[in-house]
NUTI-695426 format. One record per residue (C-alpha): residue in three letters; residue number from 0; x, y, z. Coordinates in Angstrom, 1 decimal, always signed. Layout:
BEGIN
DOZA code pos      X      Y      Z
DOZA  ALA NUM      X      Y      Z
...
//
This chain:
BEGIN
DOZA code pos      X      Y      Z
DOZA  UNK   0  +36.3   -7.1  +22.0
DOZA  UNK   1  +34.0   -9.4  +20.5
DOZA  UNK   2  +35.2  -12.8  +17.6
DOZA  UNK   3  +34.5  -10.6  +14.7
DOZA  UNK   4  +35.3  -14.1  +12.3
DOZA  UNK   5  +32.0  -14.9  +13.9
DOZA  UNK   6  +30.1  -11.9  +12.1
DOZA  UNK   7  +31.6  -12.4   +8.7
DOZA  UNK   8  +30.8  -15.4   +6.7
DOZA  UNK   9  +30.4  -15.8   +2.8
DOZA  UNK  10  +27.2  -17.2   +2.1
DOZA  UNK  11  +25.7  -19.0   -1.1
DOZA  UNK  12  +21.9  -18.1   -3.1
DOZA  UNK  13  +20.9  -19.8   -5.9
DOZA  UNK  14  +24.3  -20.6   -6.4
DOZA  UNK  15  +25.9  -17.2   -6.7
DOZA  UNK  16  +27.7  -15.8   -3.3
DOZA  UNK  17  +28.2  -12.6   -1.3
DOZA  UNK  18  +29.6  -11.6   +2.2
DOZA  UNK  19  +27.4  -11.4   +4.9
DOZA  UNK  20  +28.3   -9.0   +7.7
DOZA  UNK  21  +26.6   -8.8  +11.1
DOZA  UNK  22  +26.9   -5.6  +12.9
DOZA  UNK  23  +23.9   -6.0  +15.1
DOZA  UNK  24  +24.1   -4.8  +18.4
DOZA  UNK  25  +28.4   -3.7  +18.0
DOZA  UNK  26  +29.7   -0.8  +19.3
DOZA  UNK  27  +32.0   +1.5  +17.4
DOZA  UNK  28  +35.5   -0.3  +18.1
DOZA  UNK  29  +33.7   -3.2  +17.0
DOZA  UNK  30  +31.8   -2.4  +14.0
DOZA  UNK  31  +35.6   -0.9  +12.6
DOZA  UNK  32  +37.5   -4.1  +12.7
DOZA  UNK  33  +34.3   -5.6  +11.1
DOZA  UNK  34  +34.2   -3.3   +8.2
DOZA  UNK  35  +38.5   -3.4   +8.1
DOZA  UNK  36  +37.7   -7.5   +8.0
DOZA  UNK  37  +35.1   -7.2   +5.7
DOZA  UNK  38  +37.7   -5.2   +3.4
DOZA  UNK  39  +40.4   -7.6   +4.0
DOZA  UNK  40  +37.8  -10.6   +2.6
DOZA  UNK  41  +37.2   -8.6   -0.5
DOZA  UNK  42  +40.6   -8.3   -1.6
DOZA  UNK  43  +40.5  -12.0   -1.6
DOZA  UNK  44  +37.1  -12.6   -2.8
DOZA  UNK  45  +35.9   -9.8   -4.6
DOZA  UNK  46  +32.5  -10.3   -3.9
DOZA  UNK  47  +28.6   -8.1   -3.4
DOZA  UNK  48  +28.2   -7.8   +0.0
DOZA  UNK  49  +25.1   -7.8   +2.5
DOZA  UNK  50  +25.2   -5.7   +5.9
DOZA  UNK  51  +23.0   -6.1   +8.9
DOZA  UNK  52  +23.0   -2.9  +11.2
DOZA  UNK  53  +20.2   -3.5  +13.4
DOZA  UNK  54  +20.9   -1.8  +16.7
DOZA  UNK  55  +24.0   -0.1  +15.7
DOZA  UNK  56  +24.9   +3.7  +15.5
DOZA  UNK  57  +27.1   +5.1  +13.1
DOZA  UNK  58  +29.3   +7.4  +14.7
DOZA  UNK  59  +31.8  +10.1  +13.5
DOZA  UNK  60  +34.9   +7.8  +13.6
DOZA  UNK  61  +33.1   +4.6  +12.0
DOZA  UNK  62  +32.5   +6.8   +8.9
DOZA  UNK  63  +35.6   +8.2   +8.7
DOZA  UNK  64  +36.7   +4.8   +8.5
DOZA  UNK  65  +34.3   +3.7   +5.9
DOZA  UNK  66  +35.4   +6.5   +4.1
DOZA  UNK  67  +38.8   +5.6   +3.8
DOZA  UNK  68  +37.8   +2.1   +3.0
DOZA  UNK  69  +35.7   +3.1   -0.1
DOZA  UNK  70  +38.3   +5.1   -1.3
DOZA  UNK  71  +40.9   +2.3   -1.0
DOZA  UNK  72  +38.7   -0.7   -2.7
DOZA  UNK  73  +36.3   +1.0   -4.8
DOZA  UNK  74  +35.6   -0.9   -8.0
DOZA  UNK  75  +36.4   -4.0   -6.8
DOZA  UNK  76  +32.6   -4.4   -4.7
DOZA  UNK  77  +30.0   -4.4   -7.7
DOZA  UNK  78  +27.4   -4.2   -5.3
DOZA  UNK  79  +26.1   -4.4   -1.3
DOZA  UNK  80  +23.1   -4.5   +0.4
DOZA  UNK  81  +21.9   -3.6   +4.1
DOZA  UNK  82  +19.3   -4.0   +6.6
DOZA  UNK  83  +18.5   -2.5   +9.7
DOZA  UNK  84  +18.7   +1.3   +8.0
DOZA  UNK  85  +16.4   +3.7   +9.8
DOZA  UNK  86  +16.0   +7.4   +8.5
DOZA  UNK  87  +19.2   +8.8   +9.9
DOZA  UNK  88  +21.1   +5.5   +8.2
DOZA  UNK  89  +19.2   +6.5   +5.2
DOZA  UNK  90  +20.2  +10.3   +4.6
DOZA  UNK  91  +24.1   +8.9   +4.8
DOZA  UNK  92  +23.5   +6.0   +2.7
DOZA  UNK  93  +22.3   +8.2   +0.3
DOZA  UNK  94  +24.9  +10.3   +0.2
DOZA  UNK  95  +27.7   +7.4   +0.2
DOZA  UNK  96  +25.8   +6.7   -3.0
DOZA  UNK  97  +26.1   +9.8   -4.6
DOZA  UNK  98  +29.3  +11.2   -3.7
DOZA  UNK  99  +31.0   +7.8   -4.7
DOZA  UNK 100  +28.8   +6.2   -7.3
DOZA  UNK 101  +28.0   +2.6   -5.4
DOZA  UNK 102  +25.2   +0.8   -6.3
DOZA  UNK 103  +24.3   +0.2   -2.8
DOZA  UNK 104  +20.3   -0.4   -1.4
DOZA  UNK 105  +19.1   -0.8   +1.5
DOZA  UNK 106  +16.0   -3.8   +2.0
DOZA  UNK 107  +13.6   -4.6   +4.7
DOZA  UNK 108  +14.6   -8.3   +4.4
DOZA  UNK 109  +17.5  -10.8   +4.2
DOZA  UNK 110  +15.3  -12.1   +1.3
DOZA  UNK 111  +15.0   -9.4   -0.8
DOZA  UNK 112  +18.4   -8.2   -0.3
DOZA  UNK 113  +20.0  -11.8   -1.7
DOZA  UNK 114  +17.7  -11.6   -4.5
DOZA  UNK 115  +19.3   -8.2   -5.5
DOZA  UNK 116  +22.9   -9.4   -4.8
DOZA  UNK 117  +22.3  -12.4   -7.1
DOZA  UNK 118  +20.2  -11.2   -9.5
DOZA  UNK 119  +17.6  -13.4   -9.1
DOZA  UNK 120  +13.8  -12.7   -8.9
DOZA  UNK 121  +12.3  -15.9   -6.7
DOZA  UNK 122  +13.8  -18.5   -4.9
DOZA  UNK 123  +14.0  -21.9   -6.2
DOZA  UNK 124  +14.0  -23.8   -2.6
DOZA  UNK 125  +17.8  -24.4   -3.1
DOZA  UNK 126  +20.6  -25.6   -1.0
DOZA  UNK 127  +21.8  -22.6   +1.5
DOZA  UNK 128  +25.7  -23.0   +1.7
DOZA  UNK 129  +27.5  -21.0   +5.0
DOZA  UNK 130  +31.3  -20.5   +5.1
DOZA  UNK 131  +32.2  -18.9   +8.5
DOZA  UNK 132  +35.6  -17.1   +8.2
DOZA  UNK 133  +38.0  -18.7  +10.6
DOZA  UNK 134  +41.1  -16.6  +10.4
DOZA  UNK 135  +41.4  -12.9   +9.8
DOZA  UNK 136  +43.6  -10.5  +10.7
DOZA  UNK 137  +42.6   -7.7  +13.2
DOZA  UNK 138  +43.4   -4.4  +12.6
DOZA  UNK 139  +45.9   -4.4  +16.0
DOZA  UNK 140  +47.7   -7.3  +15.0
DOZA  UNK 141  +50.0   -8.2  +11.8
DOZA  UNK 142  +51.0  -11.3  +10.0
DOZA  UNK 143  +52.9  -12.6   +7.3
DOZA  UNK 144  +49.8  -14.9   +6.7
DOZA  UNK 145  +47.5  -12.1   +6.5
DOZA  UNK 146  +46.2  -13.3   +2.7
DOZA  UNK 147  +45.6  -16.6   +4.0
DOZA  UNK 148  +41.5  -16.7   +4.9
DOZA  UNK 149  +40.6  -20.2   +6.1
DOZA  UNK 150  +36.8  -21.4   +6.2
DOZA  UNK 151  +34.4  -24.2   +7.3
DOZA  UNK 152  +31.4  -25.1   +5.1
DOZA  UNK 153  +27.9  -25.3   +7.0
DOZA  UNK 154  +25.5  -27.0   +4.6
DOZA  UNK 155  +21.4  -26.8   +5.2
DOZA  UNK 156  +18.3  -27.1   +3.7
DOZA  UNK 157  +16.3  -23.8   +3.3
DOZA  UNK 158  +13.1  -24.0   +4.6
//
């Protein structure tokens, strides 16, 4: 099983934040603990969220769990993004949308997706600010300290 802290950071866009998760190239077990992480962070944080599922398929038993997920936090994400969404992705996108009412799109590009997340309508050339999770709790393992979410800070200049 791949670090899955590694594929969930909390990034920074004209100075407004979302969680960026990675799914590229996971397999099912993976992309699971990724979404239960990514639910975990949200308790905490509370914030839009951006998915990348390039390479991925969603299977029977990832969607169950998704399911569940949506049902235990909805109203507290205002509003996610994702990439990587062929047809297939689309049709159950779509219907995510209207069976639970989440203002969730799907974008060709990182770019566009941030500016929906944030609001915004260009970029100003700001500062790009990366926190990479360092501590979550898998869904195998439990902890007192399970509300504790530690993270470094990655400053750079966008380009």
């Amino acid at each position: 099983m791949e670090n899955i802290s590694d594929r969930l950071t909390i990034e920074e866009h004209n100075g407004k934040q979302f969680i960026f998760l990675d799914f590229k190239g996971l397999k099912e077990r993976d992309m699971i603990a990724l979404d239960n992480a990514h639910m975990k962070l949200q308790l905490v944080n509370k914030l839009p969220f951006l998915a990348d599922f390039h390479n991925t398929y969603v299977t029977p038993e990832f969607m169950s769990n998704t399911k569940r997920l949506i049902e235990l936090h909805k109203g507290i994400i205002e509003k996610g993004a994702f990439l990587g969404i062929d047809k297939i992705k689309s049709w159950i996108l779509k219907g995510v949308v209207l069976v639970y009412g989440c203002n969730l799109k799907a974008f060709d590009t990182k770019e566009q997706a941030k500016y929906f997340l944030t609001g915004e309508k260009k970029t100003n050339g700001g500062l790009f600010i990366l926190r990479r999770v360092s501590r979550l709790v898998d869904s195998e393992s439990r902890s007192d300290d399970s509300d504790g979410v530690k993270a470094r800070i990655v400053l750079s200049q966008r380009v």
